[in-house]
N, C-alpha and C positions, 0 to 999 in steps of 0.2 A: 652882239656876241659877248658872254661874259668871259670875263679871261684875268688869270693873275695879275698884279699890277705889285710895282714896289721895288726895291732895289735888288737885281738879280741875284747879286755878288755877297748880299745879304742873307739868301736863303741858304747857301751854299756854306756860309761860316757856321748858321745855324745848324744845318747838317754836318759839320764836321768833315765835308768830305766835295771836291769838286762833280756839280752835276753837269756842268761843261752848259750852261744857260746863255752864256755871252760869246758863243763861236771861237773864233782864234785867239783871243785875249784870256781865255781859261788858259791855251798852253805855253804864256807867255809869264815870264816875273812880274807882268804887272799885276796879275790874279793875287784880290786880296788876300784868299787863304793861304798863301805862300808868305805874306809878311805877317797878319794880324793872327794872334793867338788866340784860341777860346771863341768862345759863342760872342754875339756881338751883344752892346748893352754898356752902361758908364763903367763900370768896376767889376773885376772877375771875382767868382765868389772866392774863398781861402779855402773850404773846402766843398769839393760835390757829392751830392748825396747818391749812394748808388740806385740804378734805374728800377723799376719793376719792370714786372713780366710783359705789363701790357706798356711802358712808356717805350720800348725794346721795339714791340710789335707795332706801336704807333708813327716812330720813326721810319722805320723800314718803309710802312705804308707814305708818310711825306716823301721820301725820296722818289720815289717811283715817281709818284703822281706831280713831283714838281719838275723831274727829271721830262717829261712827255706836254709838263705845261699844260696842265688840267686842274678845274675846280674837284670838292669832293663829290656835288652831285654824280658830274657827267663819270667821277670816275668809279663809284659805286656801280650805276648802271653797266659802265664798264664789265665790272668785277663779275656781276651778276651773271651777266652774258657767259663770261670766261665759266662761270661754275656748271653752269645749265650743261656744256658741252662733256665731249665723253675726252679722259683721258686727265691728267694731272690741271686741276686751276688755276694753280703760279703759271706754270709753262702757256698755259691759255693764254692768261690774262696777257704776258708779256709780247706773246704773237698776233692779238690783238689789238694793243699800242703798236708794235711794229706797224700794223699795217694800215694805223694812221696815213692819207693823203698827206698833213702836212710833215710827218716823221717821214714819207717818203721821197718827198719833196728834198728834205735835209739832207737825206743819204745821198741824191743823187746831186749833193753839192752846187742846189740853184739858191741855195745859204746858206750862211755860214752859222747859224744856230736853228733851233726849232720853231724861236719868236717869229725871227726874221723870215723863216719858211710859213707860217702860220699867216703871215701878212702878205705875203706873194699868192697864197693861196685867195686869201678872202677880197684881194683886190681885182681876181682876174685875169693874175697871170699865168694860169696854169690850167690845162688842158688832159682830160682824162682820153684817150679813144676820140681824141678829134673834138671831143666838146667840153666846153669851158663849164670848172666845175670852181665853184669859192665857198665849200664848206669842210673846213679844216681836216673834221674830225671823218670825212669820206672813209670808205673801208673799201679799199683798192683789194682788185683780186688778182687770181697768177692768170699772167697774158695781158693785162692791163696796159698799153703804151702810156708813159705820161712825161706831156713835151712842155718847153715853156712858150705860150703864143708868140708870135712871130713876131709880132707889131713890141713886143717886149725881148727880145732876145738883144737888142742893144743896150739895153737897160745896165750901167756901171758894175751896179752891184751884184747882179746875177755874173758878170762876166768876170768879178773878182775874184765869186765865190767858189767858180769852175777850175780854178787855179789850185784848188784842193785835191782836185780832183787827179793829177800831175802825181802830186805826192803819197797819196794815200789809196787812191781806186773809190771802186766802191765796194761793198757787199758783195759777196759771193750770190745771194739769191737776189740778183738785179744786173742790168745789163745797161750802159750808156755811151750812146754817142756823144759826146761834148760836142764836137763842130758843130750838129745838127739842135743841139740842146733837148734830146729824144731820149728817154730811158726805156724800159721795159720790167716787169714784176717778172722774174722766172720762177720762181718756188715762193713761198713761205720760208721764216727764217724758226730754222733749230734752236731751244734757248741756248744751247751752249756758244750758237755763232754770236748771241745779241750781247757784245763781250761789252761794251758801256755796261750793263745792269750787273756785272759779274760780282760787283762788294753789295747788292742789294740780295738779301734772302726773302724769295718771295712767300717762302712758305709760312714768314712769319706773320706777312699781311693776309695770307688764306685763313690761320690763327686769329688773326684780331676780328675780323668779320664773321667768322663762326663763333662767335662771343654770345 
């Protein structure tokens, strides 16, 4: 399975902007964008040059696609998919990363980042409708239950991660037992609720692909 590789906390200075890749350690001071200034690299330049049309729209497009932990292949095809349907592309596209197995995985707090949910998945520890599914990129639909196998529900890290769950809930369009480690899809999510993407404008990325 191909998959980004590289220092997380890297792409993220690169972007200018926390894409929250390292779970609870984003909302913590130790997150490097909070001490380290500027793009990463030996010496910051004196001055920068301002962006073009499309360096604007190419940005936009890395955040998404690094925020969701996708190459550019898979996430073209992605895109593709999202334009094909009827109704606004950005707003597509993003309810189609939503509905990511391992982004849904994350939301229901069986880890604490996307990575770490991407590798629960493709190891087997997760369960679509009762059957064991380990391909990340799944497209979960509404009424889907998805639990974490049984034989894994002791597992450290999944029961850390549920600790989140305390704090924060989840989604309004999903549903979770914790004791049981059993969620449920109720709806599709509105772009406006998918409030992580809210500093990304997708419409600049529907822009760069229509090039």
């Amino acid at each position: 399975m191909a998959r980004e590789i590289g220092p997380k906390c890297r792409q993220c200075r690169t972007e200018q902007t926390k894409l929250f890749l390292k779970g609870e350690r984003c909302h913590t001071a130790k997150c490097p964008i909070n001490k380290k200034a500027g793009k990463p690299g030996k010496e910051p330049r004196a001055r920068s040059k301002k962006m073009t049309d499309y360096g604007v729209q190419l940005r936009e497009k890395q955040k998404l696609k690094r925020t969701y932990g996708m190459l550019e292949k898979q996430f073209k095809l992605t895109f593709n998919e999202a334009d094909r349907q009827t109704g606004k592309t950005g707003e597509n596209l993003i309810v189609l990363l939503e509905r990511r197995l391992d982004n849904m995985v994350f939301r229901l707090h069986y880890g604490t980042s996307r990575s770490q949910a991407r590798q629960l998945v493709s190891h087997g520890h997760i369960l679509v409708n009762g059957k064991r599914v380990t391909i990340p990129s799944y497209r979960v639909k509404v009424g889907d239950e998805i639990k974490v196998v049984e034989a894994s529900q002791k597992m450290i890290v999944i029961k850390e991660s549920l600790k989140e769950y305390t704090k924060s809930g989840v989604p309004a369009w999903l549903d979770l037992d914790a004791d049981a480690m059993k969620g449920k899809v109720l709806a599709f999510p509105r772009r406006s609720e998918v409030t992580e993407t809210t500093v990304i404008n997708e419409q600049l990325i529907v822009e760069l692909y229509s090039r």
